[in-house]
VOGU-3710 file (C-alpha; in Angstrom, 3 decimals, decimal comma):
1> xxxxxxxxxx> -121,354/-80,721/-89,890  -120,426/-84,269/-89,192  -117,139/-82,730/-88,235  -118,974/-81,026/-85,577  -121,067/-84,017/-84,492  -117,791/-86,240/-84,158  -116,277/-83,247/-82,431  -118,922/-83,105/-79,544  -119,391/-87,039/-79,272  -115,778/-86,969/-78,569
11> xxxxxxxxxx> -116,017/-83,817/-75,827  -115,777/-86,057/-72,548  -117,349/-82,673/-70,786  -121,125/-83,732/-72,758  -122,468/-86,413/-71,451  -124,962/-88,200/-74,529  -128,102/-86,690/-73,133  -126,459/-83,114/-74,134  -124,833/-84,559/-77,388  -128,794/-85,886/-78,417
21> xxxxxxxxxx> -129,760/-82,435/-77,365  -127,758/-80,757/-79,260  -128,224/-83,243/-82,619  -131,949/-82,878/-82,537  -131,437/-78,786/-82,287  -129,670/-78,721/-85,957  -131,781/-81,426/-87,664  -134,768/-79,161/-86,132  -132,711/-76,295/-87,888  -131,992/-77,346/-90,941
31> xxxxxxxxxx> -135,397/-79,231/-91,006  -136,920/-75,599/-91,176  -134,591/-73,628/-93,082  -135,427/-76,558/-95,565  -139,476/-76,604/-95,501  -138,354/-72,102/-95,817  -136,564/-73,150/-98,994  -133,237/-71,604/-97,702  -132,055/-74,814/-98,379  -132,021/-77,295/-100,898
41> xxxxxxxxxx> -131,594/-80,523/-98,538  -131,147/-81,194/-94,678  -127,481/-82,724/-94,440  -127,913/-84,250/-91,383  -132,070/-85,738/-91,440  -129,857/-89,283/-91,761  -128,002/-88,291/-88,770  -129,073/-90,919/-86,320  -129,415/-89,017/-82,621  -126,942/-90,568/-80,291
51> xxxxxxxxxx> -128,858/-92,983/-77,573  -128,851/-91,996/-73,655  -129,421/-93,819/-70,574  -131,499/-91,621/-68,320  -129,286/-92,148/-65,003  -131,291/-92,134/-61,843  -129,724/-89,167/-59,721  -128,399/-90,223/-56,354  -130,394/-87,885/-53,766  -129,736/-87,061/-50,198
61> xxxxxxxxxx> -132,551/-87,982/-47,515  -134,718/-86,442/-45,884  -133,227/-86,913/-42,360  -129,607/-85,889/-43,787  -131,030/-82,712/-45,346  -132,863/-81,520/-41,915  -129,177/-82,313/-40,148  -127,488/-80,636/-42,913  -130,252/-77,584/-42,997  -129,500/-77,004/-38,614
71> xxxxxxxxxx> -125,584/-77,533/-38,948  -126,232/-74,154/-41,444  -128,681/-72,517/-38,707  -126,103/-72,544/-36,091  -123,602/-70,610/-38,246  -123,932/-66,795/-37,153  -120,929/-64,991/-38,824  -122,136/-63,337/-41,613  -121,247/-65,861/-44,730  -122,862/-68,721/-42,285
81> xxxxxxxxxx> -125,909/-67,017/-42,490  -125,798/-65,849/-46,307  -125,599/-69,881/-47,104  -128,075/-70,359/-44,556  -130,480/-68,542/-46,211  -129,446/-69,685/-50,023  -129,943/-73,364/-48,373  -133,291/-72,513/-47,376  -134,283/-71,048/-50,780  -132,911/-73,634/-52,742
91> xxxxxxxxxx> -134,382/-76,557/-50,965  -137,811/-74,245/-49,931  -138,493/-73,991/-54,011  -136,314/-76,525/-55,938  -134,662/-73,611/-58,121  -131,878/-74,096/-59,923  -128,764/-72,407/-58,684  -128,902/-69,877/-61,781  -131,995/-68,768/-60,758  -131,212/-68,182/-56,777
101> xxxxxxxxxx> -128,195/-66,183/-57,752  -129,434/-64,409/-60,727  -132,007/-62,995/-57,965  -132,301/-59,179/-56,949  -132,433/-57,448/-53,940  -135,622/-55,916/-55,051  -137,525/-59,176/-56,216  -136,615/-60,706/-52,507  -137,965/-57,370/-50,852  -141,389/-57,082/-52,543
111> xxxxxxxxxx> -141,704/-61,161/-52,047  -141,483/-60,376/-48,267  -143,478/-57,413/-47,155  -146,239/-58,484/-45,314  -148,625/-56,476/-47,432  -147,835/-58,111/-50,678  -151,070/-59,965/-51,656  -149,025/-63,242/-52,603  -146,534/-62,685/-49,495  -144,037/-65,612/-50,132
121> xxxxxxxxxx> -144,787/-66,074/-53,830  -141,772/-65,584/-56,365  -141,883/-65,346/-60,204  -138,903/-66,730/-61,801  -138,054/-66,965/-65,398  -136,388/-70,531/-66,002  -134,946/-71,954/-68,936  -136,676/-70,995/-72,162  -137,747/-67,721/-70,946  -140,548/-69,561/-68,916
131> xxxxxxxxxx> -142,309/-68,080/-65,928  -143,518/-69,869/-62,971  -144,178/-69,351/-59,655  -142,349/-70,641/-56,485  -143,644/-70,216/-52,895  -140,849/-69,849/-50,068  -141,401/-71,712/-46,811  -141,699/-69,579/-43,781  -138,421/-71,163/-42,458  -136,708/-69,697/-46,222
141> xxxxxxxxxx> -138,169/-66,152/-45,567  -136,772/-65,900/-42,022  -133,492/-66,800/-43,143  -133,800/-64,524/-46,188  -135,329/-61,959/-43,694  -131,903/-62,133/-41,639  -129,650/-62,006/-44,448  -130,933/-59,362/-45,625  -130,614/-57,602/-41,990  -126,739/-58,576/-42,006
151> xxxxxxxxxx> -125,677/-58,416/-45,667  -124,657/-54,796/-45,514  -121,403/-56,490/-43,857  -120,287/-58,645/-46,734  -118,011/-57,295/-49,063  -119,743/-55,667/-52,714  -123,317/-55,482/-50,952  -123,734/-52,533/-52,881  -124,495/-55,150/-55,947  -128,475/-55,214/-57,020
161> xxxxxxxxxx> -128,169/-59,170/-56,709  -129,268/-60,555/-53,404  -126,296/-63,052/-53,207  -123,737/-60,615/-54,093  -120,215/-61,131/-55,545  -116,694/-59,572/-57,008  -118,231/-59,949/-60,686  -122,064/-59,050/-59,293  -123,347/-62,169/-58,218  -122,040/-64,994/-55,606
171> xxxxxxxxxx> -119,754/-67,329/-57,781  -121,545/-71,179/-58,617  -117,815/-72,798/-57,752  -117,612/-70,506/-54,380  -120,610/-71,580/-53,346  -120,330/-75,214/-54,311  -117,023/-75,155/-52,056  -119,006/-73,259/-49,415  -121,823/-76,640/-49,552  -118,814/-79,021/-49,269
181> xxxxxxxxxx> -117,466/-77,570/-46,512  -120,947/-77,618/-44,715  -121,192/-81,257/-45,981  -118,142/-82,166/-44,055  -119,470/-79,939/-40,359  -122,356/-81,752/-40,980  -120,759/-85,239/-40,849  -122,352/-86,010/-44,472  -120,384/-87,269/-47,394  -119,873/-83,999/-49,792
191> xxxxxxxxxx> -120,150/-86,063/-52,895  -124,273/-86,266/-51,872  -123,922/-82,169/-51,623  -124,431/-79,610/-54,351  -127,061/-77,658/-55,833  -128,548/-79,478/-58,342  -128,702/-82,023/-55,439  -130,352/-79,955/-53,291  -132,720/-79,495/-56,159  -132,690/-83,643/-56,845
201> xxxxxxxxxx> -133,986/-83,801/-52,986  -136,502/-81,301/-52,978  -138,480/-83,172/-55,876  -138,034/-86,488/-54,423  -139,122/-85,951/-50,930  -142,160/-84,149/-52,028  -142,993/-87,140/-54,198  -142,214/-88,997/-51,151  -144,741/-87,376/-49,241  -147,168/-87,707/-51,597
211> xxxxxxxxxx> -147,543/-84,829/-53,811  -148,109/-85,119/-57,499  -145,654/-85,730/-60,587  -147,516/-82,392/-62,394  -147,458/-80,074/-59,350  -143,626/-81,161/-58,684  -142,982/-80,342/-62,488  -144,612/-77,130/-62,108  -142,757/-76,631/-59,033  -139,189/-77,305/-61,045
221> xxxxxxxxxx> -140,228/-76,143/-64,464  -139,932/-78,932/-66,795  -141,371/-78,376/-69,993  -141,844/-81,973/-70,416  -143,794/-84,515/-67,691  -140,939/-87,422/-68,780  -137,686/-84,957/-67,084  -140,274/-84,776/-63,838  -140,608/-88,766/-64,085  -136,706/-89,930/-63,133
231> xxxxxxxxxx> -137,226/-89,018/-59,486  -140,105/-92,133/-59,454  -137,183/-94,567/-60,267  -135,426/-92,813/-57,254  -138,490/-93,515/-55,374  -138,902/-96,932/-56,373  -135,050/-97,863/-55,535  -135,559/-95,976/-51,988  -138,966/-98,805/-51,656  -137,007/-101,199/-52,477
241> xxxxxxxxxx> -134,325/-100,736/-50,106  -136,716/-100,018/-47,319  -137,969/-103,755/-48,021  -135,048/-105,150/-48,057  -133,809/-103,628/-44,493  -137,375/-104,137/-43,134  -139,583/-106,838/-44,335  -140,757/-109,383/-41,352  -139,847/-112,169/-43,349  -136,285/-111,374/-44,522
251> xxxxxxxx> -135,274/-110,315/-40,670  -136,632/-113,634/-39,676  -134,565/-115,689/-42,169  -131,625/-113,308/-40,615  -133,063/-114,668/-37,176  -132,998/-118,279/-38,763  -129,633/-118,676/-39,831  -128,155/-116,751/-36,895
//
């Protein structure tokens, strides 16, 4: 076991927030195979679990995402618009990427009739088997509504998922390239492009606007209020900058020793 602990503090691919993860998992193990008397001691309750820095995430802005959002619009061949619409449902809900691929024809379908009492409303089952809800924009279901009008066109459409692929769904890494590439029509730097980013933004620019730490976790599906409360130190930072750039006072010292 401490074989295994070394092994994974060593694995540059784990950053220590996955390595603590992973630690507390087997001393929760062992803890109840222990108290279940399958065991006669937990070998690693001494185990100290590593320490992590919570990094704050670097997020686009609001303007860039808008310019990023109608660079996408504009693109009418058929892939243009499938990555249209998968930028309008990531940053319309905050989902991870798993979840907007893993996503069926069928589930999109229902979500958009217009006689579906909860027209726009979208189960998803996140991490841990959780359900929540999500609620597309009216922008998102447009662009879903004309994907789905063209899609026929792309290769393996006959596949149940709505962002279909070779292997059934729309490969993460193809459409991480396909972002990139947008990043760089767009005139944006690609390293502040991806979809966890996209997902990074979403939450931040709602907090931004003024909605609630518990509504945006609901929104993401934490399970705990503390994974919600990083994007307030991104918020913070962006308040802090805003000061800097803009405060009376420091653009008249500026004025002063000009």
């Amino acid at each position: 076991m401490l074989e295994y602990i070394h092994r994974i503090s060593s694995n540059h691919s784990l950053n220590s927030r996955s390595v603590a993860r992973r630690v507390s998992a087997l001393r929760q193990l062992y803890q109840f195979l222990l108290q279940e008397g399958y065991i006669a001691h937990n070998p690693i309750s001494e185990i100290a679990i590593p320490k992590y820095s919570s990094s704050i995430p670097q997020v686009i802005g609001i303007k860039e995402m808008h310019q990023f959002i109608e660079v996408a619009k504009k693109d009418t061949c058929v892939k243009g618009i499938r990555l249209y619409a998968l930028l309008e449902l990531l940053y319309s809900t905050g989902m991870r990427i798993s979840e907007a691929l893993s996503l069926l024809v069928v589930d999109i379908n229902s979500v958009l009739q217009e006689t579906s009492e909860q027209k726009g409303a979208l189960i998803l089952q996140g991490k841990g088997e959780r359900d929540r809800i999500v609620f597309l924009t009216q922008e998102a279901q447009n662009a879903l509504i004309l994907y789905l009008s063209v899609r026929s066109k792309l290769p393996w459409s006959n596949s149940p998922y709505i962002f279909s692929g070779k292997k059934g769904f729309w490969p993460r890494q193809s459409v991480g390239r396909a972002l990139k590439a947008l990043a760089l029509k767009a005139n944006i730097d690609p390293k502040h492009i991806s979809p966890h980013k996209i997902r990074h933004g979403f939450a931040t620019h709602l907090l931004e606007q003024g909605v609630d730490l518990f509504t945006i976790k609901s929104f993401l599906g934490h399970q705990d209020i503390s994974t919600t409360q990083i994007y307030t130190q991104v918020t913070q930072r962006r308040l802090s900058q805003v000061l800097k750039e803009h405060h009376p006072l420091n653009n008249f010292h500026l004025e002063v020793v000009a």
